[in-house]
C-alpha positions, 0 to 999 in steps of 0.5 A: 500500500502507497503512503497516500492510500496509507493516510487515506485509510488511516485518516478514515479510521481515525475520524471513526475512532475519534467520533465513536471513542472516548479518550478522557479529557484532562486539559493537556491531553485527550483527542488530537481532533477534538471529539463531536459534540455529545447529544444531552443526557437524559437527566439534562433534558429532564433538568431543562423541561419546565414540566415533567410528568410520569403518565400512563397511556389511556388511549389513542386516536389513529391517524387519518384525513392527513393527521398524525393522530395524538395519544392520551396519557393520564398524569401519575405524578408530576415530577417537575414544575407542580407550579405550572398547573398541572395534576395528578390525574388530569388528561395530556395529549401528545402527537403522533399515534402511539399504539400501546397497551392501556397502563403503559408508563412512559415520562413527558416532558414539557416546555412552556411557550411564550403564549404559556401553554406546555409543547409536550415532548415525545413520551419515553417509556419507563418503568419505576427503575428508568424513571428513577434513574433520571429524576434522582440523579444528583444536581448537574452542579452537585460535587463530581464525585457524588454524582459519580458514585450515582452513575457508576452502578448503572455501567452497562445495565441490562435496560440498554438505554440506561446503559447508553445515558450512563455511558454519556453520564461518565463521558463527561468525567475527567481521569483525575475524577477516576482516578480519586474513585479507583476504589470504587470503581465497578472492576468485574463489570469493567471486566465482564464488558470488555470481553463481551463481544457485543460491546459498543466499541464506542465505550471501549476506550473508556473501560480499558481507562477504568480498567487500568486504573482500578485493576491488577496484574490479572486484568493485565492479562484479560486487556493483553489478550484483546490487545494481541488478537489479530485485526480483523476489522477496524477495531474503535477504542483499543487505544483506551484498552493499550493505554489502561495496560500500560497504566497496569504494567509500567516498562514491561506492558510497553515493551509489549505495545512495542513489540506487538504494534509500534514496532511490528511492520506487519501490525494493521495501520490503524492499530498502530495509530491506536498505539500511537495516540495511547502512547501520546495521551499517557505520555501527555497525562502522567497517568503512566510511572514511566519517564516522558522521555522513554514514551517519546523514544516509543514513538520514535520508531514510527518516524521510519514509516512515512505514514507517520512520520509527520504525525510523531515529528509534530509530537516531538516538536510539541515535547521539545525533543530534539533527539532525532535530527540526524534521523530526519535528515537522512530521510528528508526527501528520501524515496516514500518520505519524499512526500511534501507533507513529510518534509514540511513536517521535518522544516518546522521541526528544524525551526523549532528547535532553534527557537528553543532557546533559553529567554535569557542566553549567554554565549552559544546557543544550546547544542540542539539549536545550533544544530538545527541552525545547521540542518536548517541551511543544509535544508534551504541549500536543497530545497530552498523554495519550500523553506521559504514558505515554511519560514514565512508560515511560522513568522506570522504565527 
């Protein structure tokens, strides 16, 4: 496969990944792309509504002549919003048909227009358990950690819809919250789910988060074997499972993600990039003991394959690792790495590290920097033109 299809491929997997996995937020790490924006919990719609009403389907006039048809509920309790008039027991009518059976529950919430009549939303049903869930959720305000601890047994409840909301619940916790609740977190369902070949990718990365953080060395072996088996499709998430058993095992689970992905030229792209941005974000987030410079140097190897050269060269700018300057010199312009996008990549790295200069210098300047001022005129001597435009990028910025 050439190195444009390569991208191709990745740049496709990765938009999947980033639109479907969840990779913590914690302000210096997360997403390279950030994440789509998330439809609103159920408790969100709830704390919105002006009324909400738990109701029971009486009855339901078919559509006809055009119509959508309505559905009748009797109020069983109001939940929210008792001050607007509405009461136990009364009539409300909904649009369209809804066929069901007499006795149904289902929860309706409602917005009062300017004119101060309730627009009825679409009935959800619900059983007491549903219901209680979303009307007894802590505050949106309340303290991270008590509404934590509420989300947290409803982990991939049998209801799949409250599975799905307690999936976007815990989505918007940050890993130090996690990480200050290790103990509680729900281990065996963690385990059970990440086996569970029905799994929603969409919430893989974040178990294999939560894993790392409350596990040991045998859920160790449980995310090794979901790390190990061979691809055979695009797998969305595994960067949450690689990162959680590096988490778990320090140097040693990272000479595996070496050896299985980053450094293995047989492993599946996308894979790699899994391990890639794992890597990245442990490197980012300090949740791993290992030292920022030996996860940098595990990223290194990716410089010889073109399809991430330039990928990992703007890592190591962002990290102000300077190490590998000789290395992209011999590839600057060399067969598969003669690739625009890659040696513009290698420029800037050049730039930047001459610019990384003490505020206040005496004498010469830092061996890196005289070096990358060294490389930097070897660069315009071979390919003046497009030094030009890089330089005249990074003035404006």
């Amino acid at each position: 496969m050439g190195i444009h299809s390569a991208r191709h491929l990745l740049t496709a997997a990765f938009a999947l990944a980033t639109e479907a996995a969840w990779f913590v937020q914690t302000g210096v790490a997360g997403p390279v792309t950030p994440a789509p924006e998330r439809p609103a919990t159920l408790n969100e719609q709830y704390v919105r509504s002006d009324v909400a009403v738990l109701a029971k389907w009486t009855a339901a006039d078919v559509p006809g002549d055009g119509s959508q048809g309505n559905t009748s509920y009797q109020v069983v309790q109001v939940s929210r919003g008792a001050a607007i008039g509405i009461e136990k027991g009364s009539t409300i009518r909904t649009r369209p048909y809804r066929p069901r059976i007499a006795g149904q529950l289902a929860l309706i919430l409602g917005t009062r227009s300017r004119g101060g009549t309730i627009e009825w939303g679409l009935p959800r049903e619900v059983n007491s358990e549903f219901f209680n869930y979303i009307v007894r959720a802590p505050a949106r305000d309340a303290e991270p950690g008590e509404r934590l601890l509420y989300y947290l047994p409803y982990l991939e409840h049998p209801n799949p819809a409250i599975a799905a909301d307690c999936f976007l619940e815990l989505s918007e916790f940050s890993i130090n919250q996690f990480a200050a609740h290790a103990a509680d977190l729900p281990r065996d369902a963690l385990r059970k789910a990440i086996v569970n070949p029905d799994l929603n990718p969409a919430r893989r990365s974040l178990f294999g988060l939560m894993l790392g953080l409350c596990g040991d060395s045998t859920d160790s072996g449980l995310l090794i074997d979901q790390i190990a088996e061979p691809a055979q499709e695009l797998r969305i998430g595994l960067e949450g499972v690689i990162a959680g058993y590096v988490m778990l095992t320090g140097e040693t689970g990272l000479e595996d993600i070496e050896r299985l992905k980053l450094h293995n030229k047989e492993a599946d792209g996308s894979e790699v990039y899994s391990a890639l941005m794992a890597v990245r974000y442990l490197r980012n987030s300090g949740l791993s003991e290992i030292s920022p410079e030996r996860l940098q140097k595990a990223l290194g190897t990716l410089i010889e394959r073109p399809e991430f050269t330039d990928t990992v060269i703007f890592d190591l700018i962002r990290w102000k690792d300077w190490s590998i300057q000789a290395r992209l010199m011999k590839l600057y312009g060399d067969g598969e790495y003669n690739v625009r996008s890659i040696k513009r990549a290698i420029i800037q790295y050049m730039i930047a590290s001459t610019r990384d200069v003490p505020a206040v210098s005496e004498g010469k300047p830092p061996v890196h920097a005289a070096e990358g001022i060294r490389n930097l005129d070897e660069l315009r001597r071979r390919d003046p033109q497009l030094v030009d435009q890089v330089e005249r990028f990074f003035s404006r910025k």
